[in-house]
C-alpha positions in Angstrom: -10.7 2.0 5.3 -11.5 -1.2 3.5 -11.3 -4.4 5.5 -8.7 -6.2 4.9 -7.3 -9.5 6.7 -4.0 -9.4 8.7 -1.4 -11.5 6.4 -2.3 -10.1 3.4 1.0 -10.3 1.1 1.9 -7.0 -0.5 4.3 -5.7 -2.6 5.4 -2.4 -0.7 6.7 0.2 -3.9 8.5 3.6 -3.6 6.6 6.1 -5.1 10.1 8.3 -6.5 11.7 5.3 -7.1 9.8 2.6 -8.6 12.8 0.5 -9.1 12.4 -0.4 -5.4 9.6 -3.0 -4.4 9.9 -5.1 -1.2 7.7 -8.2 -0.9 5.8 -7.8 2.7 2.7 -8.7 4.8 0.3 -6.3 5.8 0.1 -6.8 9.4 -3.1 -4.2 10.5 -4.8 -1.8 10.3 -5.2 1.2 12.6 -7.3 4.1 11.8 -5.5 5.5 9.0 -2.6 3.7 9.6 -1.4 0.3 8.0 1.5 -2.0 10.3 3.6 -3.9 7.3 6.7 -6.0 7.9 9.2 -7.1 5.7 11.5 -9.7 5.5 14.4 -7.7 4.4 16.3 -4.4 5.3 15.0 -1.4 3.1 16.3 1.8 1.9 13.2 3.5 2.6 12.9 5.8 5.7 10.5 8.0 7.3 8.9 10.3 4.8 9.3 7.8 1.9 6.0 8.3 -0.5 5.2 4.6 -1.0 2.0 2.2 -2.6 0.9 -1.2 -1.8 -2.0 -3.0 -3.1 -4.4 -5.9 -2.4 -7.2 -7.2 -4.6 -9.6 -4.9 -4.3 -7.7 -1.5 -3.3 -4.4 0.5 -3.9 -3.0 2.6 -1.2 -0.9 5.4 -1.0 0.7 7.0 1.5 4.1 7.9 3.9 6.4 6.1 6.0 5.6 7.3 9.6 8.4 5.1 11.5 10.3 1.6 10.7 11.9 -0.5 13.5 13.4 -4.3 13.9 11.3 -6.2 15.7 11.9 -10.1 15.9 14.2 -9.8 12.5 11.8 -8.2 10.6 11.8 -4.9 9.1 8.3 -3.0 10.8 6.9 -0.2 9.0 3.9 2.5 10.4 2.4 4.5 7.6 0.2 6.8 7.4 -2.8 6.0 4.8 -3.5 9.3 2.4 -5.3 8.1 -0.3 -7.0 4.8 -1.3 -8.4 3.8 -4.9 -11.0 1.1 -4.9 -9.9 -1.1 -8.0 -13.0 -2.0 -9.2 -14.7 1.1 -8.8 -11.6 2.7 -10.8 -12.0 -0.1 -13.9 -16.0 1.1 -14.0 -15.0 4.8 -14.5 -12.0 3.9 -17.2 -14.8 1.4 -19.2 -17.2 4.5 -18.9 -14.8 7.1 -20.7 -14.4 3.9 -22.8 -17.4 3.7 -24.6 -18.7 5.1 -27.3 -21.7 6.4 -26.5 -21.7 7.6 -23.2 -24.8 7.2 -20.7 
């Protein structure tokens, strides 16, 4: 897993449903696991299919557990599959170009 600073604002998406985005903070990481709160109630539950991002990486993944803690909306999910951005914009100016390497 990248390294990635605690406080890190994200934008937390449902993946069926990309009408919902919550603004949030990426508290930690844990393994595979990334702690997010959010400043508002959401309608996603355990087993939501959601994606954040920071600058460098885009994460996908499930909603493990949620709870209220200090009047914050806590999230636990499980980390499935990461896309380093950068290494992702090399690959699409590859298939790109004209004449391939």
């Amino acid at each position: 897993m990248a390294s990635v600073s605690s406080g890190t604002e994200i934008s937390l998406a449902s993946i069926s449903d990309p009408h919902v985005t919550l603004p949030g903070v990426l508290v930690s990481f844990e393994g595979r696991y990334a702690n997010v709160s959010l400043n508002q109630a959401t309608p996603l539950h355990q087993g939501s299919l959601v994606q954040f991002q920071t600058s460098q990486t885009l994460y996908l993944g499930e909603i493990e557990s949620g709870w209220t803690e200090e009047g914050f909306q806590r999230l636990r999910i499980l980390i499935e599959h990461s896309v380093d951005l950068e290494r992702a914009a090399a690959i699409r100016r590859l298939w790109n170009t004209d004449n391939p390497i």
